[in-house]
VEXTORRO-425934 format. One record per atom (N, C-alpha, C): residue in one letter; x, y, z. Coordinates in steps of 0.2 Angstrom, whole numbers, plus 5000, padded with zeros to 4 digits. Example, Ala and Ser with C-alpha at 12.3 -4.5 7.8 and 13.67 -1.06 7.14 Angstrom:
residues 2
a506649725039/a506249785039/a506649845039/s506449895035/s506849955036/s506450005039/
end
This chain:
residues 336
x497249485159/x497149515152/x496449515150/x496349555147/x495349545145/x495449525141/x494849475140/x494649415135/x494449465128/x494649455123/x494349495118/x494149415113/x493749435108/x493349395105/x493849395099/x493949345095/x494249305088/x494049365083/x493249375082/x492949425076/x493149495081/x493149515085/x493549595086/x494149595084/x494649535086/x495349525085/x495249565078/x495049515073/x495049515068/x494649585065/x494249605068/x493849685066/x494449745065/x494949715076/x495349775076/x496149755072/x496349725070/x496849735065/x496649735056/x496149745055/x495749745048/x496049845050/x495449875053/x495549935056/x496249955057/x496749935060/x497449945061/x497649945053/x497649895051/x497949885042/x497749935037/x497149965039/x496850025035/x497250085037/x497250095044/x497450155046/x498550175046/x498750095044/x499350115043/x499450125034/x498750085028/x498850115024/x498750185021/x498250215028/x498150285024/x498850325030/x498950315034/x499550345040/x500150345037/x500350325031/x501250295027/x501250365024/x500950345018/x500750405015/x500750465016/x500350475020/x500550535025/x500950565028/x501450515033/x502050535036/x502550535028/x502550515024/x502950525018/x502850585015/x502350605012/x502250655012/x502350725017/x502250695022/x502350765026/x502950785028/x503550725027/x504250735028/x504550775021/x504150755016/x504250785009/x504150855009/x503550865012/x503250945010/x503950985016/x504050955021/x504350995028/x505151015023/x505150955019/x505850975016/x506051015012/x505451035006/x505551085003/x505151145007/x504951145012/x504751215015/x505651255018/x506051205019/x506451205024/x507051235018/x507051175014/x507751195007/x507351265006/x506651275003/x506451375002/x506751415005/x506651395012/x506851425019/x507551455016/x507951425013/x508851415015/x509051455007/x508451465004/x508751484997/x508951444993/x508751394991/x509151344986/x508451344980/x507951374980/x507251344976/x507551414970/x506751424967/x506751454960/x506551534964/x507151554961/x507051664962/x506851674961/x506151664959/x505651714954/x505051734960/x505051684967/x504551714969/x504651764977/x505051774977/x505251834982/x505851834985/x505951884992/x506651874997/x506751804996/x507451804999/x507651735002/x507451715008/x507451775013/x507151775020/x506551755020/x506051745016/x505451725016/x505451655015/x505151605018/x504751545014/x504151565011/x504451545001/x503651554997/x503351514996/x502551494998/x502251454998/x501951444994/x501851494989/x501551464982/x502151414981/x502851454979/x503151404975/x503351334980/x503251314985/x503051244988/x502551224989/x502151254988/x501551214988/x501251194979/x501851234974/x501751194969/x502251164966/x502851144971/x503551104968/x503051024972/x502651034977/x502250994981/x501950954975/x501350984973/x500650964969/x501350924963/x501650964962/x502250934955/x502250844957/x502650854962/x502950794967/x502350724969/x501850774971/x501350714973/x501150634970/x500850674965/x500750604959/x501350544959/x502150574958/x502450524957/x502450484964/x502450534971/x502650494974/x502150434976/x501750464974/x500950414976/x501050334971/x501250364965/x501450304962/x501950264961/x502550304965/x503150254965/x502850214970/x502450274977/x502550194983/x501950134982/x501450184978/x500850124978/x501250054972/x501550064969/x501850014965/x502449974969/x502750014973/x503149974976/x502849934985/x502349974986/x501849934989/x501549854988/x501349854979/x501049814978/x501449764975/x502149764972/x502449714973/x502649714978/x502649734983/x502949684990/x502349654993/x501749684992/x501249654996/x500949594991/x501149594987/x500949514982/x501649464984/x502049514986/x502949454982/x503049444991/x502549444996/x502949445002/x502949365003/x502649335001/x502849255002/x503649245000/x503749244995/x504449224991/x504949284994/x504849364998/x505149375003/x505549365007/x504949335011/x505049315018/x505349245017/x505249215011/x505949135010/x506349165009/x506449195005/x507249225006/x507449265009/x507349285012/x507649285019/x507649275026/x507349215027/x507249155031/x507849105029/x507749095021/x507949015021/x507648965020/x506748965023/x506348925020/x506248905015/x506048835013/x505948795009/x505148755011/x504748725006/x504148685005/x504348635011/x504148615016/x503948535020/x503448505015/x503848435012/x503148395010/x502848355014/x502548325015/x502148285020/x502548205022/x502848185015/x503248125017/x503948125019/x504248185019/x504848215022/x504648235032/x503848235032/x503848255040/x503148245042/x502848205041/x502048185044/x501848195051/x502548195054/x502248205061/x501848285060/x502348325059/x502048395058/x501548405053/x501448355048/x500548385045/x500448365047/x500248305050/x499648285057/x499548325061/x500148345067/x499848405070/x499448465065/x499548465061/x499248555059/x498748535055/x498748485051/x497948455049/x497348445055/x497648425060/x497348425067/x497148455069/x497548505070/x497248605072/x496848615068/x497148645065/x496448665057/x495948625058/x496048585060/x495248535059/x494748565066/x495048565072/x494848585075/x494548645078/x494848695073/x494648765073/x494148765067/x494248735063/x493848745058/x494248805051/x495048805052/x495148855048/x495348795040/x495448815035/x495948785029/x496548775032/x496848705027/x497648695030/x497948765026/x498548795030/x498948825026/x499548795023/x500048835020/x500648785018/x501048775024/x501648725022/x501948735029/x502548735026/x503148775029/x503848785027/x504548775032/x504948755030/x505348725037/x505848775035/x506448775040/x507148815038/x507448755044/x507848725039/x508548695041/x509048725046/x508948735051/x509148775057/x509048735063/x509848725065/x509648685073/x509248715079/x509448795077/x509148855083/x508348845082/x507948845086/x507348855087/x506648915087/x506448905080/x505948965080/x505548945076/x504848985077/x504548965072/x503749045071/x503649045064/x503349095064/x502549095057/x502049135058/x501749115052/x501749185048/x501549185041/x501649235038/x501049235034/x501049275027/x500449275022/x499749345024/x499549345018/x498949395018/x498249365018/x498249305012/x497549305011/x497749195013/x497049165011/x497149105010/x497749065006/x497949095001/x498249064996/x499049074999/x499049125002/x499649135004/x499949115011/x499349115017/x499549095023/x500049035024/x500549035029/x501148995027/x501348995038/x501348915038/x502048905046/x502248885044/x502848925049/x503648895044/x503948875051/x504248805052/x504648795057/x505248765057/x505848765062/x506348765060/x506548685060/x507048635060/x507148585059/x507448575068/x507748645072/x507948615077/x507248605082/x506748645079/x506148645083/x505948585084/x505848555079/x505348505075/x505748445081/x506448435081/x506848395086/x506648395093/x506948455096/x506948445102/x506148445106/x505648475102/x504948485106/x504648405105/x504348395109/x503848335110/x503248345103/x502848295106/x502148315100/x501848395104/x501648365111/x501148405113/x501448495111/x501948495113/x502448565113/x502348575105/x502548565100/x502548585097/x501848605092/x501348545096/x500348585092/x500348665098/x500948665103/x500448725106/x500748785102/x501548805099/x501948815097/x501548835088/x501348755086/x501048755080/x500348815080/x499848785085/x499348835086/x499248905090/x499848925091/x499848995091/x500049025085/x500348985080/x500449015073/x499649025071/x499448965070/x498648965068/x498249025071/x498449045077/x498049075079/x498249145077/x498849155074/x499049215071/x498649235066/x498649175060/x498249205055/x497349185055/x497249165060/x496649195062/x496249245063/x496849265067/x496649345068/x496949395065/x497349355059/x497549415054/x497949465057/x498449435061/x498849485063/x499449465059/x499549425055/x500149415049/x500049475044/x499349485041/x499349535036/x499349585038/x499349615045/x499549675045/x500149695049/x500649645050/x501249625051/x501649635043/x501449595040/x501549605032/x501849685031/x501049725032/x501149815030/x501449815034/x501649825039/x502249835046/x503149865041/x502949775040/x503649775035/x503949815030/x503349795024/x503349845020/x503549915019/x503049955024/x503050035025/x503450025029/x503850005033/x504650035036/x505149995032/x505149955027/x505549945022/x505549995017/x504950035014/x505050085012/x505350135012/x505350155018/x505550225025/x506350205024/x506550155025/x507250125028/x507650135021/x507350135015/x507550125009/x507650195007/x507150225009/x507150305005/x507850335012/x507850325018/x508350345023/x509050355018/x509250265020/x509750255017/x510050285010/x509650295005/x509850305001/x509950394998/x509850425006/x509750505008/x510550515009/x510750445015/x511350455017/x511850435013/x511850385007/x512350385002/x512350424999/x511850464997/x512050524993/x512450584997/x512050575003/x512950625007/x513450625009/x513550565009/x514250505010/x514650545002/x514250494998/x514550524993/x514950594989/x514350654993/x514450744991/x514950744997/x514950725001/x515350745005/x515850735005/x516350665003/x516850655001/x517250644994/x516850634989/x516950624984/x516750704978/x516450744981/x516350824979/x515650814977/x515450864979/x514550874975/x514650924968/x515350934966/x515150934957/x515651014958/x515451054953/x515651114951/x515351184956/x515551224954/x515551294957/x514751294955/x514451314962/x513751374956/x513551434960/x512951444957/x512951524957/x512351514961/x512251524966/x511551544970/x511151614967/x510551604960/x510351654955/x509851704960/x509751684968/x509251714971/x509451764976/x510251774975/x510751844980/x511151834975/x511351824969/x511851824964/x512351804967/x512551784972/x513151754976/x513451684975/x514051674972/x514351604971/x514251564978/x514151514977/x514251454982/x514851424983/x515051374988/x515651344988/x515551284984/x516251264983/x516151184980/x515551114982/x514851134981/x514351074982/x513851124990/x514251184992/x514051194998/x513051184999/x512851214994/x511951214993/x512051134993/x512251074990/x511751014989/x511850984996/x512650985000/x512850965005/x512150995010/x512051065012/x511451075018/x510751035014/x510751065009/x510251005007/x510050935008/x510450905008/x510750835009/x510450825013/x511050865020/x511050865027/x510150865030/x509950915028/x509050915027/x508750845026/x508950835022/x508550775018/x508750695025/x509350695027/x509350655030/x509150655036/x509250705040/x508850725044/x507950735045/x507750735040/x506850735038/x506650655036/x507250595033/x507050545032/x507150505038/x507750525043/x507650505051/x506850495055/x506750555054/x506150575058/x505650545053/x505450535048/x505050495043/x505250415043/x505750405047/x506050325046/x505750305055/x505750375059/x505450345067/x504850365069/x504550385065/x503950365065/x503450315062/x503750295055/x503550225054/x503650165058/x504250175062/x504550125067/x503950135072/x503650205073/x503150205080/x502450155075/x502550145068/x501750115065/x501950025070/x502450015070/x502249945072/x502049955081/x501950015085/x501749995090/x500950015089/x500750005082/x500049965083/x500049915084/x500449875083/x500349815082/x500549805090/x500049805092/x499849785102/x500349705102/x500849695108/x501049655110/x500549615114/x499849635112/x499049595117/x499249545110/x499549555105/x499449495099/x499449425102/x500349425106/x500749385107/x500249345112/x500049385116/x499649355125/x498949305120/x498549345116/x498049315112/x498249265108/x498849245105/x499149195101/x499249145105/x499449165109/x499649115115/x499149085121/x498549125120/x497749085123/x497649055117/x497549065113/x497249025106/x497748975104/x498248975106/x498748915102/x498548845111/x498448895115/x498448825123/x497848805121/x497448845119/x496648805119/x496648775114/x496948775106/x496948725102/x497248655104/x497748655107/x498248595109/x497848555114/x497548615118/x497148595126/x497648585132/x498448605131/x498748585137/x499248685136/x498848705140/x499448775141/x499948755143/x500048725146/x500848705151/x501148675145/x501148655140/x501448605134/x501848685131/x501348735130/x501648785125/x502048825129/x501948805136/x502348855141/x503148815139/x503148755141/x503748735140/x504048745137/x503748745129/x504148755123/x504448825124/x503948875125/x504148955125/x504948955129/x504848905136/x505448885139/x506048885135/x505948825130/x506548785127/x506548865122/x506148885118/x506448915112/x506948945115/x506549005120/x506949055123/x507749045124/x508048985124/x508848965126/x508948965120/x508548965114/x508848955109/x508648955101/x508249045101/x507949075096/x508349115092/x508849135091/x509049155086/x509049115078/x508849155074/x509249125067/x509749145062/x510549095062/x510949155059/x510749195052/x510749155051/x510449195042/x509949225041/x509649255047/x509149295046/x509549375048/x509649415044/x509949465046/x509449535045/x508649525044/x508249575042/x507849565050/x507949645053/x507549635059/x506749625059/x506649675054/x505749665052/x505549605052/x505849555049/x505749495046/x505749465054/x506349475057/x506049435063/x505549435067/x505349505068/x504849515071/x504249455071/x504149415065/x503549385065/x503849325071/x504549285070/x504549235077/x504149225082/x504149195083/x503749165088/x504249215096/x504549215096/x505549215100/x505749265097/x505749345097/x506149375093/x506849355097/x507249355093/x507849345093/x508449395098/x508249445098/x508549515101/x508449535109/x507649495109/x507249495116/x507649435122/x508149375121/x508349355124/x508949395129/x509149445125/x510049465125/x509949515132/x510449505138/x509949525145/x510649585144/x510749635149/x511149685153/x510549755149/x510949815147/x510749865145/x510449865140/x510849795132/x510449785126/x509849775127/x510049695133/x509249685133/x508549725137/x508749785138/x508249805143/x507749865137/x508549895132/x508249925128/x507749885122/x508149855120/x507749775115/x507149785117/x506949775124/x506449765128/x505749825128/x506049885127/x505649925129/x505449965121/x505649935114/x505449955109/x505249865105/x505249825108/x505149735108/x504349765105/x504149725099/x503349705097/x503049655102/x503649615106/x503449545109/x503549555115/x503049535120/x502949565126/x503549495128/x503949495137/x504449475139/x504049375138/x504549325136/x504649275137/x504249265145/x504449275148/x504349255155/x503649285158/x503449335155/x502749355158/x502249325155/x502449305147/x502149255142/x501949185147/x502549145147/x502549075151/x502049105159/x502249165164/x501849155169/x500949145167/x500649185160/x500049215158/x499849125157/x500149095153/x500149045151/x499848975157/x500249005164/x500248955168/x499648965172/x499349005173/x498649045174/x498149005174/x498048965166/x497448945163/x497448895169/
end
């Protein structure tokens, strides 16, 4: 793999985090506009501006401008509390909890060690009570940066395995690839959020009625019971699909060169590559975490959890994985 420098790492994922905040936006918007080109299309909009055969682009491109403002402000606000509240997040739905220093010195020693060595601030550190073994870092800015590891890690790995383990976190947020792992989650939490909430509403019209008779005012022609809101619907869910997979394609910015980069930065902090090969060895039998039921969240693992599972699952798992395979990782590792 080419060597790439710490301040590039850190230029090209500054660069990525810009381009997924102005790229979100966008794809939401553009699944918005497609939608109401589409309902025009079908006759369900306002009869005042022509045929039915016609899509009219005045009147979408001014139910559009209507639309815009709110949407910019629902997602920027719900943007901005998630991207302040992602610490308290990502504990609850981990599990994590504070490590204090007298409850486990081994591990502030190690990562006051690292830190020292690299020259970065200690971060916080968070463990999760979990025999399974994983461990991940998270956070945006200094105040926030957080390792979180689990209690079965902290067991079964030596010292040395676990600074290389610990030092690949470090080396995450050095290179700021947690804060743009952060927006990753966010903007497909939002997509997933609007999806879902396309599909209840047609779960719901479609079994439980979409209401009374109306009158399509644009052919003067009655409708069937909800028949207009049901194609509707069907639109809307089908347009938040496609605006739910393509947000899915924002985390293939996020280069699986992260994991290979994390993973020279964490051998060179420790000093023994072969110590964080091991480890990579041991999680691998045994990175799941149960109470992690948020796939996004997992993503940040060290060990995505899904990436072990081998026949047909695991090949698919594989070929939409943020995490390049366990075992090419350990051969890159044994190189050094």
């Amino acid at each position: 793999m080419r060597y790439v420098g710490i301040h590039t790492q850190q230029w090209s994922n500054n660069l990525k985090s810009l381009l997924l905040l102005v790229l979100f936006p966008c794809i939401l918007l553009g699944v918005i506009y497609l939608f109401l080109v589409i309902v025009n299309s079908l006759g369900y909009s306002d009869p005042t501006y022509g045929p039915v055969e016609r899509v009219q682009w005045d009147y979408v491109n001014y139910e559009m401008m209507s639309i815009l403002p709110w949407v910019l402000i629902i997602v920027g606000i719900w943007f901005l509390i998630s991207y302040f509240a992602n610490t308290s997040m990502i504990r609850r739905a981990t599990g994590a909890r504070p490590l204090e220093r007298r409850e486990n010195p081994r591990v502030y020693n190690i990562v006051e060690n690292l830190t020292m060595t690299c020259g970065m601030d200690m971060p916080k550190i968070n463990v999760i009570d979990d025999p399974q073994l994983n461990a991940f870092a998270s956070g945006i800015d200094k105040g926030s940066y957080t390792v979180t590891v689990t209690t079965g890690l902290c067991d079964l790995l030596d010292d040395d395995e676990l600074a290389g383990v610990i030092g690949h976190e470090l080396t995450h947020i050095r290179n700021r690839d947690t804060r743009l792992l952060i927006i990753s989650i966010i903007f497909v939490g939002i997509m997933g959020t609007v999806m879902s909430l396309a599909v209840r509403f047609m779960w719901n019209t479609l079994f439980y009625g979409g209401g009374g008779r109306r009158t399509n005012t644009r052919n003067g022609r009655e409708g069937g019971n909800g028949v207009a809101v049901i194609v509707i619907m069907l639109v809307a869910v089908v347009l938040a699909s496609i605006g739910y997979f393509f947000t899915l394609l924002t985390r293939f910015a996020i280069s699986r060169k992260r994991e290979y980069m994390a993973d020279a930065g964490g051998a060179e902090l420790c000093g023994d590559p072969l110590a964080l090969a091991s480890a990579l060895r041991k999680i691998s039998g045994d990175p799941a975490l149960g109470r992690v039921a948020r796939q996004d969240v997992a993503q940040l693992f060290i060990i995505h959890p899904k990436q072990v599972v081998n026949g047909i699952s695991g090949l698919m798992n594989s070929l939409f994985s943020t995490h390049p395979s366990t075992e090419s990782r350990i051969r890159y590792l044994e190189q050094f």
